[in-house]
N, C-alpha and C positions, 0 to 999 in steps of 0.2 A: 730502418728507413723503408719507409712503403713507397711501391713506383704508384702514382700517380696518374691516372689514362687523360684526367682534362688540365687545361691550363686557365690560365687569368684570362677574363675577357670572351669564353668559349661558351655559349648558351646550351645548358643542361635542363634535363628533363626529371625530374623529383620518381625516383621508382617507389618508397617505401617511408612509412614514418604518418607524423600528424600532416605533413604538406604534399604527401603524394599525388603523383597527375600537375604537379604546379611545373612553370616553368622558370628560369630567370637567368641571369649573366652569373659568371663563376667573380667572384670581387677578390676573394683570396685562396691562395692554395697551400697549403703544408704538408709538405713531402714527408717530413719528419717523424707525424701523428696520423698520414694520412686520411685528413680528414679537411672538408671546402666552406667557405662560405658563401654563400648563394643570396642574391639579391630576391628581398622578398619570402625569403623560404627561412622557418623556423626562426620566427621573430619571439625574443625574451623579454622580460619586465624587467628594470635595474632600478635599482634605487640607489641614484647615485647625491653624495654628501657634496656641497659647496665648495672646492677647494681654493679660492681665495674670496679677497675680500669685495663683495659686491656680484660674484657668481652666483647662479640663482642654482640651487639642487632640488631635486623632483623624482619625477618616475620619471625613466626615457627607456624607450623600446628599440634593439638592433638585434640583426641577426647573428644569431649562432653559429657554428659551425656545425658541419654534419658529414657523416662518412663517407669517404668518396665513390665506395661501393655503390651507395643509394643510388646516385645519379648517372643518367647515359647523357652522352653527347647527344645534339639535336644537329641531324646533316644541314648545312645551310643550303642546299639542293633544293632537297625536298621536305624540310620541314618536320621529317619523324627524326623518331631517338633512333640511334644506328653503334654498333659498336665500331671502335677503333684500330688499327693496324697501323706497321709501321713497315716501310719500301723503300728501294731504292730509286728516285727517278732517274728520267732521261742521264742527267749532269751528273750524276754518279753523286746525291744527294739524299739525307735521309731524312723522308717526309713522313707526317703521320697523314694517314689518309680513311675517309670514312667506306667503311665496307660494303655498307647498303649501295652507294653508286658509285665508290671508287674515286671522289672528286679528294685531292689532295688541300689539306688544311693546313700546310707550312714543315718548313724546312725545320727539322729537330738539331742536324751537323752533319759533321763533314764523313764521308767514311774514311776507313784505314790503308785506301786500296792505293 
């Protein structure tokens, strides 16, 4: 299982690949493969069959998934890709918080203390 630095819903910046320099919302995350799905970024061809009766089948285009490596978080700050860390705040709380300015991006849990 691969740890994961973004979540669901967290706007990432495309580092590498055919979509690089792209930007989009994280839609899903697999810890498991670690690898993300990104709104917008690494759109595939499918050709998908009718499966009942009166469904129309065709070509339909959705995104792919892609290595979570690829992608940095975008601070909601200030708007660049920033890397990640993880603190404890005030409440004795453990927050991931972005490096580039420090602003905290939500409570991860509780500590052990």
């Amino acid at each position: 299982m691969a740890k994961v630095h973004v979540k669901k819903d967290d706007m990432v910046y495309v580092l590498s690949g055919k979509d690089r320099a792209k930007t989009g919302k994280v839609l899903d995350v697999n810890p498991k493969t670690g690898r993300v799905i990104v709104e917008g970024v690494n759109i595939v061809t499918k050709h998908q069959k009718p499966k009942r009766m009166g469904e129309a089948g065709g070509i339909i285009e959705e995104e792919a998934a892609i290595d979570a490596s690829n992608v940095m978080l975008i601070d909601p700050e200030t708007g660049v890709p920033t890397k990640t860390g993880v603190k404890f705040n005030a409440a004795g709380e453990r927050v991931r918080y972005a490096k580039a300015s420090g602003t905290e991006l939500g409570v991860i849990g509780k500590s052990s203390k």
